[in-house]
Each structure stands twice: as C-alpha cells, then as structure tokens.
N, C-alpha and C positions, 0 to 999 in steps of 0.2 A: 444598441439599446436592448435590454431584457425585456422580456413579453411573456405574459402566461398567457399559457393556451388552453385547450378544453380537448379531450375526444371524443369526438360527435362516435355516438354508439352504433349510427344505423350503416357507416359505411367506413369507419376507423381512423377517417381525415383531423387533423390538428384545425380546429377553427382559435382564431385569438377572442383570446376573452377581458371583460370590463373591468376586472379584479386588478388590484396594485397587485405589487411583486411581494410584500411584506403577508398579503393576506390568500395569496393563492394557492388552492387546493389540489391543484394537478399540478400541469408541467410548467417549467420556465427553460423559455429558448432564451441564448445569448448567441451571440454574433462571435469570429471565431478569434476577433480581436480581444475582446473581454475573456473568452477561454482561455490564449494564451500570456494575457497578466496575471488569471488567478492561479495558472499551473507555475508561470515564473515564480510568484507569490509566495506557492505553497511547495512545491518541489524543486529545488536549488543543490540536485546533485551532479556531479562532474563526472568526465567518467574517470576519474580521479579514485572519487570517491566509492564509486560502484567497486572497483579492483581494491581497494580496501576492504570494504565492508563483506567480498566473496575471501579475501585470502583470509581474513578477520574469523569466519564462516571455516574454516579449512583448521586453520590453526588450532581453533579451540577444539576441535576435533582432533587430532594429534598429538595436545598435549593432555587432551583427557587419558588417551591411550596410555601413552608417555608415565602418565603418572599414575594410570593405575595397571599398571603390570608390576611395578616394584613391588606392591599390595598383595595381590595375587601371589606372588613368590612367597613373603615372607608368611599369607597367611598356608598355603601350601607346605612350608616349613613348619610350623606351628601344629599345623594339622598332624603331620607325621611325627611329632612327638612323642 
C-alpha cells in the first residue's frame, strides 16, 4: 500500500503523513510488490530486445559510414575538376 511521507527537517527521518496519495507534496513510499508491477507495466524488454536495439545502435553507425564515403569520393572528384 502507497504512503506519503514528510521529511521532518530537524533530524532527516521519513515520518508518514495524513495526505492522500493524489494530493501529496513530498515523498510516496510503495512496497516492493507495487514497484515491480509498475516496472513490469512500464518496461517490458527482453534481452532479446536489448541485443537488438545495441546491434540497431551499431548498424546505423556503419551504414552512415557506408554511405557517406561514396559522397566524399565523388565530391573529391568534383573538386579536382
């Protein structure tokens, strides 16, 4: 269950405070159950998809090379005209 807290300023301790969760101006603790529903929730990568998204990462890198070195040549050419 979610709980907003307060930091008491004179010694830096979390005391829970009377505020709903919707209206709370500090902290909100969650329990480590509710953490890992909303990371499921929200982050739903494999690592599947991770060695995708790095070779993904790589490639576009390569073929920017790739394709701009033809460019370079022919403006090189050009140049020595």
């Amino acid at each position: 269950m979610a709980m907003c807290v307060d930091v008491n300023s004179s010694n830096g301790l979390l005391v829970a405070s009377n505020n709903s969760i919707d209206s709370c101006t500090s902290y909100v603790l969650v329990s480590a159950s509710e953490y890992n529903n909303f990371l499921s929730a929200v982050v739903d990568l494999s690592s599947g998809d991770i060695t995708q998204l790095i070779l993904l990462g790589f490639g576009l890198v390569l073929a920017g090379y790739l394709l701009a070195q033809p460019v370079g040549i022919v403006i090189n050419f050009i140049k020595s005209l």
